[in-house]
C-alpha positions in Angstrom: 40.7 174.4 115.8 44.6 174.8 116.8 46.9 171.9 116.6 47.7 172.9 119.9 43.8 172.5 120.5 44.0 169.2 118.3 47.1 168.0 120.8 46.0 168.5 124.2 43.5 165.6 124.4 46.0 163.5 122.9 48.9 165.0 125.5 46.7 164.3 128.7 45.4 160.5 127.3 49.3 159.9 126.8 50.1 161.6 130.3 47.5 159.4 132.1 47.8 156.1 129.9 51.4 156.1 128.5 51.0 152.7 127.0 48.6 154.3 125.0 51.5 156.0 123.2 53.1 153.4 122.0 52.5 152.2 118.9 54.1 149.6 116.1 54.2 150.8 112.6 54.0 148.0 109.8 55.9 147.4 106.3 55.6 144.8 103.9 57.3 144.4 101.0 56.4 141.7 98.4 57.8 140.5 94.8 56.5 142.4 91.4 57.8 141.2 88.4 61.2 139.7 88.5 64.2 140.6 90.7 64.7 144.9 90.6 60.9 145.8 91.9 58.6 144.9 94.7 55.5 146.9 95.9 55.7 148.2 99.6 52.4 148.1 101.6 52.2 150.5 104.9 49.0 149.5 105.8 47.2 153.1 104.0 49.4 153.0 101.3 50.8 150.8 98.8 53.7 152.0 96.6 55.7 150.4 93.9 59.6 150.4 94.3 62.5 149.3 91.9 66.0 148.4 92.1 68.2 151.9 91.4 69.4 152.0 87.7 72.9 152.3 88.6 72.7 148.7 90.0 70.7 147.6 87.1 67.2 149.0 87.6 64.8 150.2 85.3 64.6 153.5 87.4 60.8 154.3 86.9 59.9 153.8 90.2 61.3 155.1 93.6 64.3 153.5 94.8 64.5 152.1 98.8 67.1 154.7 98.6 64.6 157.7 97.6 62.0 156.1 100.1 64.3 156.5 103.1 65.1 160.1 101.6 61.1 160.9 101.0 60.4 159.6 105.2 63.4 161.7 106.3 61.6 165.0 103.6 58.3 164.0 104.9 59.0 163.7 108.9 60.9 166.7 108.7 59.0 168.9 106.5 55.4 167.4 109.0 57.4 168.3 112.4 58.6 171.6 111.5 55.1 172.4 110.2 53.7 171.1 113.5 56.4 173.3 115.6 56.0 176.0 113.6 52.5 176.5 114.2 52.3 175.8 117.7 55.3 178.5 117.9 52.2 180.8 116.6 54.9 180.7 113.2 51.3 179.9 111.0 52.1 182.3 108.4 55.7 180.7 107.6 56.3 179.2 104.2 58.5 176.0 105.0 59.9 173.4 102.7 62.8 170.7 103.0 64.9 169.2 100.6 66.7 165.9 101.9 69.9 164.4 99.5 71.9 162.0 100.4 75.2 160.1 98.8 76.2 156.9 98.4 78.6 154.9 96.5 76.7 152.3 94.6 80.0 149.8 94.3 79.7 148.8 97.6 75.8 148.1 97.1 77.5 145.6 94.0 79.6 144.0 96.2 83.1 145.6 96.1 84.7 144.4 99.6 86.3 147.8 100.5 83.3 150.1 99.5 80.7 150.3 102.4 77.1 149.7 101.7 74.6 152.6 102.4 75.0 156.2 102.2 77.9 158.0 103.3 76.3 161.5 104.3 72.9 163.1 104.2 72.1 166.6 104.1 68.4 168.2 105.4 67.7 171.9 104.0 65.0 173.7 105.6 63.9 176.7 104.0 61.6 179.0 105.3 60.1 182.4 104.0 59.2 184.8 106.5 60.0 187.0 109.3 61.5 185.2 112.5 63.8 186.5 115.5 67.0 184.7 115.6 66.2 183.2 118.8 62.8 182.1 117.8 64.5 180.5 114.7 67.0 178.7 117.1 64.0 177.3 119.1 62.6 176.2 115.9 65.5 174.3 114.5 65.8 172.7 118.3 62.2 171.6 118.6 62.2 170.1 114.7 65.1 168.2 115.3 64.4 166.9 118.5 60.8 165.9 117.3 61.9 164.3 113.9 61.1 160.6 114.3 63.1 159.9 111.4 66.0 161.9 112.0 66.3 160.7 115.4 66.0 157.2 114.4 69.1 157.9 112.1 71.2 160.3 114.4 70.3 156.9 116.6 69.4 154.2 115.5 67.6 151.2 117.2 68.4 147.9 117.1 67.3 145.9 114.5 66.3 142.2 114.8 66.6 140.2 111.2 64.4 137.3 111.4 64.3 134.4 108.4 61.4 132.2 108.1 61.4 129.4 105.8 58.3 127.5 105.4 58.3 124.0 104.1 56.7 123.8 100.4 56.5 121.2 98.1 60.3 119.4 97.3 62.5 120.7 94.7 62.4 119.1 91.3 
């Protein structure tokens, strides 16, 4: 079966009953041992994270840094796949490679050094034979597609919420 076979149910429920496209995705992340590492659970996945070592981490687990690298990698590398092959592009080798900078001072505090990264680059590189305009149409449709890349070419507003709940008194 044809992702474009796969697709078309999907397409006409989502034409017909549009709420039934929207969705909310969940993350939670909770304390491991001590302040530089928490475990991350999505719900069909649970992964371990740490603090990078260049802000005092251990750095033998993935870093929220490397995460938000790894969904930008993943999203990209899955949507191109996707457009790819309903481009009747099936026999294309694809792979990404996403790096991104930062300057880990302002992460440390510094006042004058901003916190997060300051540019990210996304390589797509493909083996096989493809007409320049197809390739175009490719790029377009991968880009346009990316979840992740369009929530950081845009990004949505973000509501911080704090939550205290009353436990037992100090000693």
């Amino acid at each position: 079966m044809s992702l474009r076979e796969i697709q078309q149910p999907i397409k006409d429920r989502y034409r017909d009953q549009p709420d039934a496209a929207r969705i909310t995705l969940r993350a939670t992340g909770a304390s491991l041992e001590g302040a530089m590492s928490c475990s991350v659970d999505i719900g069909r996945a649970l992964y371990e994270a740490e603090a990078h070592p260049g802000v005092g981490g251990p750095g033998s687990a993935a870093c929220s840094g490397d995460l938000l690298l790894g969904a930008l990698a993943a999203c990209a590398q899955l949507t191109c796949q996707m457009v790819a092959a309903n481009m009747g592009l099936a026999n294309m080798s694809i792979s990404v490679s996403v790096e991104g900078d930062l300057d880990l001072r302002g992460t440390l505090g510094t006042p004058d050094i901003p916190v997060g990264f300051e540019a990210i680059r996304v390589q797509f590189a493909m083996d096989g034979d493809i007409e320049a305009d197809r390739l175009e149409r490719l790029k377009d449709r991968t880009e346009r597609y990316c979840v992740v890349l369009q929530t950081l070419l845009s990004p949505p507003t973000i509501d911080s919420q704090w939550v205290l709940s009353q436990g037992a008194p100090a000693a």
